[in-house]
N, C-alpha and C positions, 0 to 999 in steps of 0.2 A: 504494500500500500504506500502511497507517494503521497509525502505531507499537506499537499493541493488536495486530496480527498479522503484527510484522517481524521474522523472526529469522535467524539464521545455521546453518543447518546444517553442520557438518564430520564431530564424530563424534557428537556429540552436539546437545543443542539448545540453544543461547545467546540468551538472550531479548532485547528490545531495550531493552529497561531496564537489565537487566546488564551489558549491550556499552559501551549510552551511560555509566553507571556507572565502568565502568571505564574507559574512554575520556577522561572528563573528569579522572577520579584522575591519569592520565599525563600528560594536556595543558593542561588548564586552569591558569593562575595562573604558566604558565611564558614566559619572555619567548626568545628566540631571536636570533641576531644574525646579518646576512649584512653579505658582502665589508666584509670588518675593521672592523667597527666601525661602519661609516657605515650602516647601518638595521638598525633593531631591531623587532620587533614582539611581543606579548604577546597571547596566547589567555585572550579573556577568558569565552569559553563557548563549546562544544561539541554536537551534537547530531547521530546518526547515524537513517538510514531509508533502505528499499530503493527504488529503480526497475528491475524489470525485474529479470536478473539482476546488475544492478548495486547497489553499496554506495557510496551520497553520506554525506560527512563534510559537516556544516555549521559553520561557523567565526564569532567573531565576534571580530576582530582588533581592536586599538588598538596605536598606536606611530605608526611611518615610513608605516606602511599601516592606514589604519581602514574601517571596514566589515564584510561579510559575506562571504565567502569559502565555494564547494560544491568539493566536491574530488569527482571521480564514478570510479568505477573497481571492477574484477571483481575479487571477493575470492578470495585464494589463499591455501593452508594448506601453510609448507612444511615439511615433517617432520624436517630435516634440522637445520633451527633452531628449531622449536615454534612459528613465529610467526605471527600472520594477517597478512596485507600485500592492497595491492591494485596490480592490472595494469591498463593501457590508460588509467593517471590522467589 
């Protein structure tokens, strides 16, 4: 699927521009820290596209861990908390 025709349906239609948009507002430029202290890593850019019925996060890390990083997993809407999250990561 080509970013031009990837969207998220829940209730409505969330286009893949908006998604990534927003997605990188939240993640991008932000650093993270695991087990106390001793590794850190920083999202230095972001980019989302479907496979299948699945939703890949694309990552581009710098810190303790550099590279590219795909997170893959079924998007799920739960209404309980308003939030999108994904299952089977």
């Amino acid at each position: 699927i080509d970013s031009q025709n990837f969207a998220v349906n829940i209730i409505g239609n969330l286009s893949h521009q908006y998604a990534t948009e927003m997605a990188k507002k939240e993640f991008v430029g932000k650093t993270y820290t695991f087990q106390d202290g001793k590794y850190n890593i920083n999202i230095q850019d972001l980019n989302l596209y479907g496979s299948g019925e699945n939703l890949v996060i694309q990552t581009a890390l710098a810190g303790s861990l550099n590279g590219t990083v795909y997170l893959k997993g079924k998007p799920y809407y739960d209404p309980q908390t308003k939030m999108l999250s994904l299952k089977e990561v």
